[in-house]
KOLMARVEX-277293 format. One line per 4 residues: their letters; for each residue x, y negated, z negated of C-alpha. Coordinates in steps of 0.2 Angstrom, whole numbers, padded with zeros to 4 digits. Example, Ala and Ser with C-alpha at 12.3 -4.5 7.8 and 13.67 -1.06 7.14 Angstrom:
// residues 2
as	0062 0022 -0039 ~ 0068 0005 -0036
//
This chain:
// residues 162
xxxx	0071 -0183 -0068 ~ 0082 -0198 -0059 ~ 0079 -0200 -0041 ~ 0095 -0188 -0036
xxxx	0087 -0174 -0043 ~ 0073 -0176 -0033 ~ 0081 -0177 -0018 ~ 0089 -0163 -0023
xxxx	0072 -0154 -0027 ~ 0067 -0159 -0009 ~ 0081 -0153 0002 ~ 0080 -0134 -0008
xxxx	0063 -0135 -0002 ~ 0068 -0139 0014 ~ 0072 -0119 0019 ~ 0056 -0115 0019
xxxx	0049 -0127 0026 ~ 0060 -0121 0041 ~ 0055 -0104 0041 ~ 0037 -0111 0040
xxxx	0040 -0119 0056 ~ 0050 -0105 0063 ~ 0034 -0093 0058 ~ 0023 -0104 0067
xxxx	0029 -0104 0083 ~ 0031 -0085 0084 ~ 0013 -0084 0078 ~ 0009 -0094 0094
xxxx	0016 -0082 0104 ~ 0009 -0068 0096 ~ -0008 -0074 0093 ~ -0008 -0076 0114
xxxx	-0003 -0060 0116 ~ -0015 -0054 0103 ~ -0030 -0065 0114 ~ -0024 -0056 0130
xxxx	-0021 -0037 0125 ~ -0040 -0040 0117 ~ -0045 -0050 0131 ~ -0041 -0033 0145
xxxx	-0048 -0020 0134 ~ -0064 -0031 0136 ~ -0062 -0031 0155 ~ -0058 -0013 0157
xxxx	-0072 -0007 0145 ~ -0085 -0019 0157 ~ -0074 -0012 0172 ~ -0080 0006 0165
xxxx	-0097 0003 0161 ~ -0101 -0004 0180 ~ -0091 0012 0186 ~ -0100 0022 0179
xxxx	-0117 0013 0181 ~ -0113 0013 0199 ~ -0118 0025 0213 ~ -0101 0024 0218
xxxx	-0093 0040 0206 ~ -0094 0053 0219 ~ -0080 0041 0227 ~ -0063 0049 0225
xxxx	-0057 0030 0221 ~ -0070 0027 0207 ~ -0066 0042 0199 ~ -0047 0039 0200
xxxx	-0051 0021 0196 ~ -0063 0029 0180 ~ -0047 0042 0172 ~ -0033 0026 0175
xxxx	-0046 0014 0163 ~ -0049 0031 0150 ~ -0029 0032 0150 ~ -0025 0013 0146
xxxx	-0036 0009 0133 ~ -0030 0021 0120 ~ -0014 0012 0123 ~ -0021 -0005 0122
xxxx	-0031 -0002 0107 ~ -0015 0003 0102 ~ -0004 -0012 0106 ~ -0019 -0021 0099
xxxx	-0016 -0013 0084 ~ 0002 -0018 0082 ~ -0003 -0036 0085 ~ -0014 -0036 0073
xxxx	-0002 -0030 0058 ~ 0013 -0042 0065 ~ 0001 -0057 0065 ~ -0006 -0051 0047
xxxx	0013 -0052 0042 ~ 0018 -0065 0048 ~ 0005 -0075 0040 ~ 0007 -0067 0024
xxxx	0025 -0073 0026 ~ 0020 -0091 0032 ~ 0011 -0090 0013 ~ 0024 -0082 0004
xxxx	0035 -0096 0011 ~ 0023 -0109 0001 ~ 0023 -0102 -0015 ~ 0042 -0101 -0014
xxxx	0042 -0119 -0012 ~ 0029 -0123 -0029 ~ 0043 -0109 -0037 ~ 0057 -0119 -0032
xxxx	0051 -0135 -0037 ~ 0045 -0128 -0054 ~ 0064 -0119 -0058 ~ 0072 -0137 -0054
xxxx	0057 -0147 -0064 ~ 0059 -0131 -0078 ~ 0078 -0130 -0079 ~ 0074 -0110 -0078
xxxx	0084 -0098 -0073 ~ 0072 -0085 -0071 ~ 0060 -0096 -0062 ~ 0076 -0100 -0050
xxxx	0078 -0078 -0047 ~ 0056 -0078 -0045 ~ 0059 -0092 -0031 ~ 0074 -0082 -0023
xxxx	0065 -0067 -0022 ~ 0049 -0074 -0016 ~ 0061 -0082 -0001 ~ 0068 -0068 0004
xxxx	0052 -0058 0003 ~ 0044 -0068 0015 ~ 0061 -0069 0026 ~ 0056 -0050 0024
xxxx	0037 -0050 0029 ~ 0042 -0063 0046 ~ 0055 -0049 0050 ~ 0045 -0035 0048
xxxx	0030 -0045 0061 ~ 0044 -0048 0073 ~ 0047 -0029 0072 ~ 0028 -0025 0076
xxxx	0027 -0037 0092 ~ 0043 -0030 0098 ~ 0035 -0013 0098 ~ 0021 -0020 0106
xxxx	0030 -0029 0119 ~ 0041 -0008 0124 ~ 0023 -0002 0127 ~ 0016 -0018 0136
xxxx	0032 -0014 0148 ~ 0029 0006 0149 ~ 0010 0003 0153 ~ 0014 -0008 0167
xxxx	0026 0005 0171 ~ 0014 0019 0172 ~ 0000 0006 0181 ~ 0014 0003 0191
xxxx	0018 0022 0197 ~ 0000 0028 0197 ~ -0004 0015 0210 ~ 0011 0018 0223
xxxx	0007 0037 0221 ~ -0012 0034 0227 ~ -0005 0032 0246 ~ -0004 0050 0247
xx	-0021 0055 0243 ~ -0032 0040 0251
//
């Protein structure tokens, strides 16, 4: 193999490598997002258990306080939920990305045709895998919005009962 065909080896590597990269920094994100939505269902469950240890739930407040907690965290075990399968994808893509790289390597070293097709398919299978965890934290980020939403309205609608 002459040093042009290594070179040439190494920049149809390159694409994954991108897409590696590409996955990592929405990983990031979605890992941090993943650490908060996991981080308030912990709060609210604490919230709850001092509520309802308290002396305080013949309080309209606690009460109203108790049935907002028991609403949102169905939702954020939900959205937690979402998270969890894009981050799952996304790192299943991040490895699909690696072996497509050993399979591109191996078609130029073999000369193989089909071994050329395997890598091509593995590429675009993990292009597929990042795509489909992009999909699951955009889903996840609708219902972040609608539950501020709600948290939102519930609030500015207790003024006419306290």
């Amino acid at each position: 193999m002459s040093a042009a065909d290594v070179a040439k080896t190494i920049q149809l590597i390159i694409a994954p490598v991108v897409l590696i990269t590409a996955c990592a920094i929405i990983q990031g994100s979605v890992l941090g997002r993943f650490m908060y939505v996991g981080q308030r269902m912990r709060s609210l469950v604490s919230e709850r258990l001092t509520l309802l240890h308290s002396d305080k739930m013949e309080d309209a407040f606690s009460r109203e306080r108790l049935q907002e907690i028991d609403r949102q965290i169905p939702l954020l075990k939900h959205r937690h939920r979402l998270l969890q399968r894009g981050v799952l994808l996304i790192y299943s893509a991040i490895s699909i990305f690696l072996i497509s790289m050993f399979a591109i390597a191996l078609s130029v070293a073999s000369n193989l045709g089909g071994i050329a097709a395997l890598a091509l398919m593995l590429f675009l299978f993990g292009t597929c895998l990042l795509f489909g965890g992009v999909i699951f934290a955009s889903q996840e980020i609708r219902m972040s919005h609608q539950a501020i939403c709600y948290e939102a309205d519930r609030v500015t609608s207790l003024s006419q009962f306290f």
